[in-house]
MIDOSE-1310 file (N, C-alpha, C; in nm, 2 decimals, decimal comma, always signed):
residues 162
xxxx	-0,25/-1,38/-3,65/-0,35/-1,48/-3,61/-0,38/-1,56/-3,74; -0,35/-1,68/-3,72/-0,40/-1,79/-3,84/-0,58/-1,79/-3,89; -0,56/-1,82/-4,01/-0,76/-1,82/-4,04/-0,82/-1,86/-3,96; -0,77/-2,02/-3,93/-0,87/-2,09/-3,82/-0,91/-2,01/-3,66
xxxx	-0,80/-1,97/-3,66/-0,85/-1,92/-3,52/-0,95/-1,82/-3,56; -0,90/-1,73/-3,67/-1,00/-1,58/-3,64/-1,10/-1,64/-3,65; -1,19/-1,76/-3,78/-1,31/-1,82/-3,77/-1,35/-1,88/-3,64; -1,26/-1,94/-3,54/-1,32/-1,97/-3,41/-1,33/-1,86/-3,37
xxxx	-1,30/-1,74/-3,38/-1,31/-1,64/-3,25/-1,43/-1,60/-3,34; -1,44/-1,56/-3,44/-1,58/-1,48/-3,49/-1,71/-1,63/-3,53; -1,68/-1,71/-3,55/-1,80/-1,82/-3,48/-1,86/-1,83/-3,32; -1,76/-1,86/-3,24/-1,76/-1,83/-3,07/-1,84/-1,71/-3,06
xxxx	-1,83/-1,62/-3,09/-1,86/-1,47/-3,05/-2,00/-1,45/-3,08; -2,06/-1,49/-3,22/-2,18/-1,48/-3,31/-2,25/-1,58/-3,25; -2,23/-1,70/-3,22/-2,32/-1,83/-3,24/-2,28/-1,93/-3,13; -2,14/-1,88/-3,08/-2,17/-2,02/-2,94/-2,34/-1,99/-2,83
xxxx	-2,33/-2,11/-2,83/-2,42/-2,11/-2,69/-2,39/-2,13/-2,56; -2,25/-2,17/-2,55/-2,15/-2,17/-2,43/-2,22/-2,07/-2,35; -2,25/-2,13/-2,20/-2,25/-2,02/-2,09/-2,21/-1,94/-2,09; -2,02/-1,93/-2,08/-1,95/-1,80/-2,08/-1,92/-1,76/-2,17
xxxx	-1,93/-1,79/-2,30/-1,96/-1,69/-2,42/-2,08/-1,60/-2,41; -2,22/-1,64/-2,40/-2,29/-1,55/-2,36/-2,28/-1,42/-2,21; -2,26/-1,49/-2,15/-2,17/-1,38/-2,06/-2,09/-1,31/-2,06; -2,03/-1,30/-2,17/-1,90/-1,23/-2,24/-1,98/-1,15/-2,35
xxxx	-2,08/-1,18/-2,38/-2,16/-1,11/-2,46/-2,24/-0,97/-2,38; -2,28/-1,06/-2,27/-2,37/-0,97/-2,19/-2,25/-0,88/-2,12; -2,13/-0,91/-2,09/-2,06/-0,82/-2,05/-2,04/-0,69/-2,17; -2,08/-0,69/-2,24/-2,07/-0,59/-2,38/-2,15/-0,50/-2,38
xxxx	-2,27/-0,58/-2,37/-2,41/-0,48/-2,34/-2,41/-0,40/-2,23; -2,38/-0,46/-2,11/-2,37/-0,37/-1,98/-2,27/-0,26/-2,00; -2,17/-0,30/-2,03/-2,05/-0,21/-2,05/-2,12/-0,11/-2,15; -2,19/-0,08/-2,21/-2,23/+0,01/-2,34/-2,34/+0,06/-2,28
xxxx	-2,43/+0,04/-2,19/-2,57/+0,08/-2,08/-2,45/+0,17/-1,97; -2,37/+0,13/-1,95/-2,29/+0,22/-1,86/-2,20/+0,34/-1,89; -2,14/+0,31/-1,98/-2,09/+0,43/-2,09/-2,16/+0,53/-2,13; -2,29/+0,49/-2,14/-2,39/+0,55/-2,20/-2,48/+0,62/-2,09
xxxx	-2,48/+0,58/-1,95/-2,49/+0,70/-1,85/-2,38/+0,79/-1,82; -2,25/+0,74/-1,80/-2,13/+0,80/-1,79/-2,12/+0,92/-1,88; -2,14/+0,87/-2,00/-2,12/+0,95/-2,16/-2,16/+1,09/-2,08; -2,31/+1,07/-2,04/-2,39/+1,17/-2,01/-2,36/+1,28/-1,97
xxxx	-2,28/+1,22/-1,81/-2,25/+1,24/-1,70/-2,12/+1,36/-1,71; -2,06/+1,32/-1,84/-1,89/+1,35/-1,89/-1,96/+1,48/-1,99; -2,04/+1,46/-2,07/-2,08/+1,61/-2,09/-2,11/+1,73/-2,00; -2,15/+1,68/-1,92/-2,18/+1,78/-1,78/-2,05/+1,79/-1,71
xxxx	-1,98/+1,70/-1,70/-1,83/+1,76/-1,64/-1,79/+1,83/-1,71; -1,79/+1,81/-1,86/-1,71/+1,87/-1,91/-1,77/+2,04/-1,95; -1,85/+2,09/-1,94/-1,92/+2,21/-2,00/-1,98/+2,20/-2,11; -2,02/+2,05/-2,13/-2,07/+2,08/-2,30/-2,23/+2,09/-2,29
xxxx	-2,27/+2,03/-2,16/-2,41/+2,06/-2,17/-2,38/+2,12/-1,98; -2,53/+2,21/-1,98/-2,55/+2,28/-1,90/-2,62/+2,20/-1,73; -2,69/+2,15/-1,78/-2,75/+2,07/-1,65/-2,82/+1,93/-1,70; -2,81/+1,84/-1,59/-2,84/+1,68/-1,60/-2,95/+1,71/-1,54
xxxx	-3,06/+1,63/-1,61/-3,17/+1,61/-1,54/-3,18/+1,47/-1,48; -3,27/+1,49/-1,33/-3,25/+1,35/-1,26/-3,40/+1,34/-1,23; -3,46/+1,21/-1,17/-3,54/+1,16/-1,11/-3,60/+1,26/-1,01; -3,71/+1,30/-1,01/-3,77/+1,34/-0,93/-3,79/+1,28/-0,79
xxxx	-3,70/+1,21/-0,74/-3,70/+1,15/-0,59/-3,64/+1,19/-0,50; -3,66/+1,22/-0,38/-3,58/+1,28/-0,27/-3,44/+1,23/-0,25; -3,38/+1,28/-0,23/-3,20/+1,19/-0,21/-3,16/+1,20/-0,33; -3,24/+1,20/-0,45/-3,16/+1,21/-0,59/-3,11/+1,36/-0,63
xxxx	-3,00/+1,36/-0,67/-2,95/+1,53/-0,72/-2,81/+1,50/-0,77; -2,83/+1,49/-0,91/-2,72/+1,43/-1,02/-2,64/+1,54/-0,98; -2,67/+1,67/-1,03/-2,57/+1,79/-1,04/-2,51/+1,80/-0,91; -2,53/+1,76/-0,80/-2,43/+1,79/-0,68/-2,34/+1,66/-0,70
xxxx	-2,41/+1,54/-0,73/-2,26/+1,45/-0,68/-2,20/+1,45/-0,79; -2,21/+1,46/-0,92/-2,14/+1,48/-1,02/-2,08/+1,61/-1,05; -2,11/+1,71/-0,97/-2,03/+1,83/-0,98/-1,98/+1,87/-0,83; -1,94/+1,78/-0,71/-1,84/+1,79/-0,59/-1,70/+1,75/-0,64
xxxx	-1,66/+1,81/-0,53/-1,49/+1,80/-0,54/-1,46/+1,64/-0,52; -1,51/+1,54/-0,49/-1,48/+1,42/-0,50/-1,52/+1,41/-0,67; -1,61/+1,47/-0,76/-1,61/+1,44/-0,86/-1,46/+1,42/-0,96; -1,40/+1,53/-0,90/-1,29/+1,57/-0,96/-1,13/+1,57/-0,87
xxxx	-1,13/+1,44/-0,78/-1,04/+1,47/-0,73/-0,89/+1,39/-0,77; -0,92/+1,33/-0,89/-0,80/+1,26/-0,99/-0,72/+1,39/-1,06; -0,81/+1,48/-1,05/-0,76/+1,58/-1,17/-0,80/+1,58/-1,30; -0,89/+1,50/-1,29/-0,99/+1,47/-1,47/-1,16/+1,39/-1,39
xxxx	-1,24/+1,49/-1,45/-1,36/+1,43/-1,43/-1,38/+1,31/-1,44; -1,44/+1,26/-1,30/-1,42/+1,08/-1,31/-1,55/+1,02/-1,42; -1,68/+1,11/-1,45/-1,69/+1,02/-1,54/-1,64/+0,98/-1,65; -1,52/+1,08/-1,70/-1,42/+1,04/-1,86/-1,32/+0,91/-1,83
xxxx	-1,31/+0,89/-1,69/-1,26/+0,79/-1,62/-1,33/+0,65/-1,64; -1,46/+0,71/-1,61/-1,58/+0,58/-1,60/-1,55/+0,54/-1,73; -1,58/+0,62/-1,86/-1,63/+0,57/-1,96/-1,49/+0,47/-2,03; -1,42/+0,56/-1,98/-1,29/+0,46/-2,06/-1,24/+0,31/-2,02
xxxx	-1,30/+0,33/-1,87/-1,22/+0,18/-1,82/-1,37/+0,08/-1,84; -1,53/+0,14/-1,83/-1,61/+0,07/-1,87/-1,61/+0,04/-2,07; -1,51/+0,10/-2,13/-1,50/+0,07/-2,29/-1,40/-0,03/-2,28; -1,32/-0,06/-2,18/-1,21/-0,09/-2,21/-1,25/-0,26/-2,20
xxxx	-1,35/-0,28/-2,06/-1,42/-0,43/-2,06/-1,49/-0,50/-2,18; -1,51/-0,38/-2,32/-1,51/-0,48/-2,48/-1,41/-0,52/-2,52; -1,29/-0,52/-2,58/-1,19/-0,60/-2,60/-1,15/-0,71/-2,50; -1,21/-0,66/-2,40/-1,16/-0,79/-2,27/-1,23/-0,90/-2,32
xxxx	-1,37/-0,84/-2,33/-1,50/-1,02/-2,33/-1,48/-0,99/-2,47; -1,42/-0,96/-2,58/-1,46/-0,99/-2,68/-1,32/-1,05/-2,73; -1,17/-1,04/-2,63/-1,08/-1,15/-2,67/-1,09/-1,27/-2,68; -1,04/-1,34/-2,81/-1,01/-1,52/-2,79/-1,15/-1,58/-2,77
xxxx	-1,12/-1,70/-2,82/-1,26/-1,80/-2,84/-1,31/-1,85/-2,74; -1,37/-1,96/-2,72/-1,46/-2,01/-2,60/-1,36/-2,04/-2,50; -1,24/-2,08/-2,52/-1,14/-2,16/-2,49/-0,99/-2,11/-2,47; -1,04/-1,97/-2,45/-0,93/-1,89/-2,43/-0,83/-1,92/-2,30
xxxx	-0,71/-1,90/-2,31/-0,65/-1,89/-2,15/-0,71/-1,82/-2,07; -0,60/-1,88/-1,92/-0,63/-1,82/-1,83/-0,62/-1,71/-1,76; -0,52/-1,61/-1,81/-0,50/-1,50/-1,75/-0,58/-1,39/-1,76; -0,62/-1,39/-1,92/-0,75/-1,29/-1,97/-0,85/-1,24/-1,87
xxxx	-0,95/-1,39/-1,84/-1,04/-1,36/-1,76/-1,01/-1,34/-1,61; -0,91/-1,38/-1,60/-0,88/-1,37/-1,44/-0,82/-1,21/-1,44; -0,76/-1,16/-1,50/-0,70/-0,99/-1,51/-0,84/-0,91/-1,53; -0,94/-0,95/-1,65/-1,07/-0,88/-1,65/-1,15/-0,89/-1,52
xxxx	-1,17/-1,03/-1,47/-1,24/-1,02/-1,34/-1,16/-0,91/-1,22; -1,04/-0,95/-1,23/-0,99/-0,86/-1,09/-0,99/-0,72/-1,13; -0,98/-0,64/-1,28/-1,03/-0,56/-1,28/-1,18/-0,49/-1,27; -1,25/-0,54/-1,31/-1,39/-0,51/-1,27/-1,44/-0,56/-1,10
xxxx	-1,37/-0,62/-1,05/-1,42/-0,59/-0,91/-1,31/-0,50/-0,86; -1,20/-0,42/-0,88/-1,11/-0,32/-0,84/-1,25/-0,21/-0,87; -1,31/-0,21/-0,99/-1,40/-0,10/-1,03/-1,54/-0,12/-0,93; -1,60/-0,19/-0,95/-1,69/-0,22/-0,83/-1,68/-0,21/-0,68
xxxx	-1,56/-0,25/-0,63/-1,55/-0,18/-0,52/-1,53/+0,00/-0,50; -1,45/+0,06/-0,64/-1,43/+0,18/-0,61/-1,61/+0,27/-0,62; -1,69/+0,18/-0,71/-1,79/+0,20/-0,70/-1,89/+0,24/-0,54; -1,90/+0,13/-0,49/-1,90/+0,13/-0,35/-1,84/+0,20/-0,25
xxxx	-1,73/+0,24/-0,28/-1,68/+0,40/-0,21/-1,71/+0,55/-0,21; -1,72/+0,52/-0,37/-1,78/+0,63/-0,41/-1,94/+0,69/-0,41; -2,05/+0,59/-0,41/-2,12/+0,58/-0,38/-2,14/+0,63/-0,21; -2,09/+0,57/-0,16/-2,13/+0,57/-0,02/-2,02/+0,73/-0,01
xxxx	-1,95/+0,79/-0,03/-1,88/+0,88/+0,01/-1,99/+1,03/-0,04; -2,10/+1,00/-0,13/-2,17/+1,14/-0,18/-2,30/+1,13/-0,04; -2,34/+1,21/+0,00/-2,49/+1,23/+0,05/-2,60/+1,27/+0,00; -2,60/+1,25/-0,17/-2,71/+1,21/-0,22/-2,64/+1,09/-0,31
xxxx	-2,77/+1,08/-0,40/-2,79/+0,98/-0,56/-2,77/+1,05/-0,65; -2,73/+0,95/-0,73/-2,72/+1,01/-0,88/-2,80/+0,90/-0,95; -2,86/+0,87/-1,02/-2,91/+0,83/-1,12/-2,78/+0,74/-1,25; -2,74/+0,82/-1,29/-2,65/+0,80/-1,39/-2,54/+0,69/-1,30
xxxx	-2,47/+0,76/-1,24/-2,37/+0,68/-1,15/-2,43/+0,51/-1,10; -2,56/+0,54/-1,02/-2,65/+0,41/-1,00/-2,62/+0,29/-1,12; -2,64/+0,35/-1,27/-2,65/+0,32/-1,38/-2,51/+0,19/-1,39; -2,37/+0,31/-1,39/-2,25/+0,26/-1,38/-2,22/+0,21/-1,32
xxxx	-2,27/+0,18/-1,18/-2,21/+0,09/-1,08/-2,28/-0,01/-1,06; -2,39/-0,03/-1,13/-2,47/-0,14/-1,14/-2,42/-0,22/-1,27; -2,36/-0,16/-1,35/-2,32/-0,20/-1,50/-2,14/-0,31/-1,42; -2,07/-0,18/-1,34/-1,96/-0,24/-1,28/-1,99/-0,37/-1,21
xxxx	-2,08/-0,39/-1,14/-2,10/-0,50/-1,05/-2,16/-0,61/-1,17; -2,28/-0,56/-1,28/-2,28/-0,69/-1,35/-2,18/-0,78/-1,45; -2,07/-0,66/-1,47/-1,96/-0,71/-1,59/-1,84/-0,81/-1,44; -1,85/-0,82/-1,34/-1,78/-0,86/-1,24/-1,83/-1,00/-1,22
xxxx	-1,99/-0,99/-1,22/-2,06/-1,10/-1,18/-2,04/-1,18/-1,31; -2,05/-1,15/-1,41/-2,12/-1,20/-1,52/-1,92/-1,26/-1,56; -1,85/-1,19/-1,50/-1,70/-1,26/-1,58/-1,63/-1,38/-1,45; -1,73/-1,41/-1,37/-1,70/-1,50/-1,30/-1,71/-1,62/-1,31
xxxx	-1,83/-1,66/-1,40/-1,84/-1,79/-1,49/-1,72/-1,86/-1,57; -1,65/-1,75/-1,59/-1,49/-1,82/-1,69/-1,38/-1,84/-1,55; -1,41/-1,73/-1,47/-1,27/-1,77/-1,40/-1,30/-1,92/-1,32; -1,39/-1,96/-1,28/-1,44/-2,06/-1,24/-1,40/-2,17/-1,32
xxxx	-1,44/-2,16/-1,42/-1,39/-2,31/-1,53/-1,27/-2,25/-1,56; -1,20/-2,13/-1,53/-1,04/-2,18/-1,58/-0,97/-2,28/-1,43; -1,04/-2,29/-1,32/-0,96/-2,33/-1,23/-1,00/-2,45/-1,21; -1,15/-2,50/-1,29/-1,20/-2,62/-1,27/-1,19/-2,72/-1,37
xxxx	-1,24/-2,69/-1,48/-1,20/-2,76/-1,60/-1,05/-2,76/-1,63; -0,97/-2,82/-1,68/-0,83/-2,91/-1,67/-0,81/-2,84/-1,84; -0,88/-2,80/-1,93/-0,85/-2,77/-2,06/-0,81/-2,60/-2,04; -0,87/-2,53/-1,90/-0,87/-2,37/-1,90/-0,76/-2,33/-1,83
xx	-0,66/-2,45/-1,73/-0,62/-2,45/-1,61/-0,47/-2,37/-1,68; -0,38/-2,31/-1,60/-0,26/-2,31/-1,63/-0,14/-2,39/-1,68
């Protein structure tokens, strides 16, 4: 990558005020608010801590939906799942400048609504709440919403188009 660009991509990134740069920003934060329940969630899969504490609300009980056999029916605890494919949406919003092509965002958006909807399965497939999960699938649904501002101007504005 030539100087000029890396300077547009680390100007863009720091200091645009572009709509969908900042959304690509906020896609970073959500993605790191969701990791960061997940994270949680993956110590308790994994045996490193003993019990999740949850919300004192009725219908809430972290340790059952995060420790059912749907938890585990990939063969690897889905929150080490969660956490990787919610890390993986930083390099996405953090590729290429304001003015990036179009495939980027259109591959980031279809993968974060692939995740959002599996969200919404999974969700609905436990008979209680989890807290944590709430966390990540609310994090899934805003990195979806929030990367739909770019696919929009790649198809409208004539500079994003194919």
């Amino acid at each position: 990558m030539n100087t000029d660009k890396i300077e547009r991509l680390r100007e863009d990134l720091l200091t645009s005020a572009d709509p969908v740069m900042r959304c690509r920003r906020a896609i970073v934060g959500v993605s790191l608010a969701g990791m960061a329940a997940m994270a949680v969630v993956a110590l308790r899969q994994t045996g490193v801590i003993k019990r999740l504490p949850e919300v004192p609300v009725d219908g809430f009980d972290a340790e059952g939906v995060t420790l059912s056999r749907t938890a585990f029916a990939l063969g690897v605890p889905d929150a080490t799942l969660s956490v990787a494919s919610l890390a993986a949406n930083i390099p996405l919003a953090a590729a290429g400048a304001s003015d990036r092509g179009p495939w980027l965002p259109i591959a980031a958006a279809a993968k974060a609504g692939a995740e959002s909807a599996a969200s919404v399965w999974y969700l609905r497939r436990e008979k209680s709440w989890c807290s944590y999960c709430l966390v990540a699938a609310l994090a899934n649904f805003a990195v979806f919403s929030l990367g739909l501002p770019e696919v929009i101007r790649v198809f409208r504005d004539p500079p994003h188009r194919f």
